[in-house]
N, C-alpha and C positions, 0 to 999 in steps of 0.2 A: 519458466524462467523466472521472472521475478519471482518474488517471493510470494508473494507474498503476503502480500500483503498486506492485509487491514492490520498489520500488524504493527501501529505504528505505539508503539509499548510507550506509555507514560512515564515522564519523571518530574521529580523535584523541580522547586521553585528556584532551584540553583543551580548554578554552572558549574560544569564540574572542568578539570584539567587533571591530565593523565601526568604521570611525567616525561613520559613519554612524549606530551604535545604541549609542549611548551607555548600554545596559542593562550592569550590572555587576552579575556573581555573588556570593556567599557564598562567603570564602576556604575556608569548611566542607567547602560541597558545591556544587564548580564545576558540577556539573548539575541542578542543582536546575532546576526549571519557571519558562519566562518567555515569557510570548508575545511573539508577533512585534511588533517600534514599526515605527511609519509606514514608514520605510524600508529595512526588511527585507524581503528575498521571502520567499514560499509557494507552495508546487503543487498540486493536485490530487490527490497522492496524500500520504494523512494519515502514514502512516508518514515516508514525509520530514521532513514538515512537523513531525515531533514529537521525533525525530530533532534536530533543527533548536532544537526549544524548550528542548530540556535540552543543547543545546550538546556535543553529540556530533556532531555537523557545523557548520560556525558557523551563528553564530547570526543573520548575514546574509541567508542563502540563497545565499551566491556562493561561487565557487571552493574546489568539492568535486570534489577531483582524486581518484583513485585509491588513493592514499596514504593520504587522511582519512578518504575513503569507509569503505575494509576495515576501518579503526583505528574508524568508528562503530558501522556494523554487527557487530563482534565486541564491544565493549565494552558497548555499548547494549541489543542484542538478543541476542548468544552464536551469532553467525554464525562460521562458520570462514572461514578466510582464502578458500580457494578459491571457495566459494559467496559470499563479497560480491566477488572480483575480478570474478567471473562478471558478477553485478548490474551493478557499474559500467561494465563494460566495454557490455551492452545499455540503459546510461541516457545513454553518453555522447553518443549519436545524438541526440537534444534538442537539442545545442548544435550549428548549421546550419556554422558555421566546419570548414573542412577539418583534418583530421588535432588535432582537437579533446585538449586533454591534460584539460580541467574541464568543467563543465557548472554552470549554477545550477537553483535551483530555478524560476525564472520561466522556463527552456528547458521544463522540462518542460509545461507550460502550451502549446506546440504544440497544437492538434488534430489527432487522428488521426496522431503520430508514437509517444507512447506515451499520453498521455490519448484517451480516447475514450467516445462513446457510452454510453448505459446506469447508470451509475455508482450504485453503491448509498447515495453522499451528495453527489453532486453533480448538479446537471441538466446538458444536452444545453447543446454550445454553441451551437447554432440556438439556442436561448434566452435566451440570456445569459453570463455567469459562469458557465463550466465549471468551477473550480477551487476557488471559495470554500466553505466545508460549508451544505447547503442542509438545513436543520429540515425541512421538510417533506418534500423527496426522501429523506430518511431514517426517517422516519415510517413513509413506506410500505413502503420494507425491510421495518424491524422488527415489522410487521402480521403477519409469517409468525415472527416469532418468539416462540412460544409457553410455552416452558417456562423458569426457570431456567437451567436446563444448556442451550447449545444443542449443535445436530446440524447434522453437513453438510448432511442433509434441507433442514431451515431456512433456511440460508443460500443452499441450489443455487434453494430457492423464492422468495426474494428478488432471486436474479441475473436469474431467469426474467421474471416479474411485471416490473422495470426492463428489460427487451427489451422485452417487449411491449408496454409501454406508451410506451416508447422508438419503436418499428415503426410503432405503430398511431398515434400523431401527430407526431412529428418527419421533415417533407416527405424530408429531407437525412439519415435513418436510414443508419448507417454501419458495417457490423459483419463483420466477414471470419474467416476460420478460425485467420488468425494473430490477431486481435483475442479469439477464444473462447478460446486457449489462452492468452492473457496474464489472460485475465479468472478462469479457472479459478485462476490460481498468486493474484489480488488477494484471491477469496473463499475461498481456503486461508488466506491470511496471518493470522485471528486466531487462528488455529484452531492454526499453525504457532510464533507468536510466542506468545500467552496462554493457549492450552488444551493438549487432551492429543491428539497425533496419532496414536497407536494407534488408540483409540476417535472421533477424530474430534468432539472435544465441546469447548467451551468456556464458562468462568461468563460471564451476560445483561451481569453489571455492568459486569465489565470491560472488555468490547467496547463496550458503549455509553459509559461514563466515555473511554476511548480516540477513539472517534468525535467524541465531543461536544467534548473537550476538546483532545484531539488534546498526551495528554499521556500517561505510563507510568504504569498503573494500580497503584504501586507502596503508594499510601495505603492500597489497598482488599485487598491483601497477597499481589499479583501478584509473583514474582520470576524473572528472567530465566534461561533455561536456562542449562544450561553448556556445549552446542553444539549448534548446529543444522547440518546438512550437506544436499547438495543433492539425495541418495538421497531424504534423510525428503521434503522438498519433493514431487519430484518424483510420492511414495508419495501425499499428503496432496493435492495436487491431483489425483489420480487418480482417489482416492475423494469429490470434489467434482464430478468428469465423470461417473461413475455416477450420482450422485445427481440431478445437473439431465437424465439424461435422460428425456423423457416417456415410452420405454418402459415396458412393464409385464413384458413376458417375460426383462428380460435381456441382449439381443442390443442387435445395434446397426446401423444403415442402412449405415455404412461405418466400417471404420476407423480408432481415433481417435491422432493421433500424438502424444507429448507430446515436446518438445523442451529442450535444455537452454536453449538463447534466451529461452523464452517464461515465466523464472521468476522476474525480477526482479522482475515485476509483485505478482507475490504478496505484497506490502505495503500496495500501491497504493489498493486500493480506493477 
């Protein structure tokens, strides 16, 4: 279900407006928070979508080309150039047109090209609305989230619990090795964007104010790295793949490959 993920596509240092959205900024502070009007897209993965709201990609949801992308993702979140071309370049598949230069946000709303199954705030598309934030699919997430500070623990228990309950009633269950690896880098992303990735921990608040609102927990006195690179990513999903595994020993059935491809997601959730 979400997307998504990590795909929270970089833009320019400007705000854009559609004409369609006739929402107009603060000459202050061009990113300031504005939800989406009527005719603006949104995706399934929150990172975009928030992305989107402070107008670090417009604030349409269309044509976020490669360009605006990197320029979001580094200004927005403190992505380095390489690691948001990366993202873009495995988000621009969404968009079905050949030799594709943009992608919107309603591309990524696909099922099963990079939204899928399982979503920690979205339900299953056999159900409905894949893309929109579902209160109560989120709920259950945060049932495993226990303490203040969370732990990768936490979260791999959250990803788990949304399989199974994904498996065990959705006829149309949908989940491949490439779909575990994008999902690993979505339930890295708060961890990767608002917490500390050494330790693998992030504050309850700002993951849920971010969820819920699908805006930069910037109120609540979150402040954007000064770069994030695709080593850390790739570190920080790693120790998310431990964590969701049901082993007790350590070991592992086969395996587990982590790819540079499968990192964009890591926003997504």
């Amino acid at each position: 279900m979400k997307l998504t993920t990590l795909l929270t596509a970089p833009l320019i240092a400007i705000s854009f407006a559609s004409a369609k959205s006739p929402q107009t900024y603060p000459i202050s502070n061009p990113h300031a928070w504005m939800p989406a009007g009527p005719n603006d897209f949104r995706g399934p993965c929150p990172m975009m979508n928030t992305l989107a709201n402070h107008a670090f990609l417009p604030h349409d949801g269309r044509n976020i080309t490669k360009a605006n992308a990197v320029a979001a993702l580094g200004n927005g979140l403190g992505f380095d150039a390489d690691l948001a071309e990366l993202m873009w370049e495995q988000a621009v598949i969404a968009n079905p047109e050949p030799n594709a230069t943009f992608f919107t946000l309603d591309h990524l709303n696909r099922h099963n090209v990079l939204e899928h199954d399982a979503s920690l705030s979205r339900t299953d598309a056999f159900f409905g609305n894949n893309h929109v934030f579902n209160m109560s699919i989120f709920r259950t997430s945060t049932y495993y989230w226990t303490t203040p500070i969370l732990t990768g623990a936490q979260l791999a228990n959250s990803k788990i619990a949304r399989q199974l309950a994904s498996k065990a009633f959705n006829p149309n269950y949908t989940f491949t090795a490439n779909t575990e690896n994008f999902s690993l880098g979505e339930v890295a992303a708060p961890f990767i964007v608002f917490g500390d990735m050494p330790t693998v921990t992030v504050n309850r608040t700002f993951v849920e104010f971010f969820f819920v609102n699908e805006r930069l927990p910037e109120e609540l006195g979150w402040k954007k790295k000064d770069s994030i690179s695709l080593p850390q990513i790739i570190e920080t999903s790693g120790a998310i793949g431990k964590a969701a595994s049901l082993l007790t020993d350590g070991g592992s059935a086969a395996p587990h490959k982590l790819r540079r491809g499968d990192f964009h997601a890591g926003l997504a959730l």
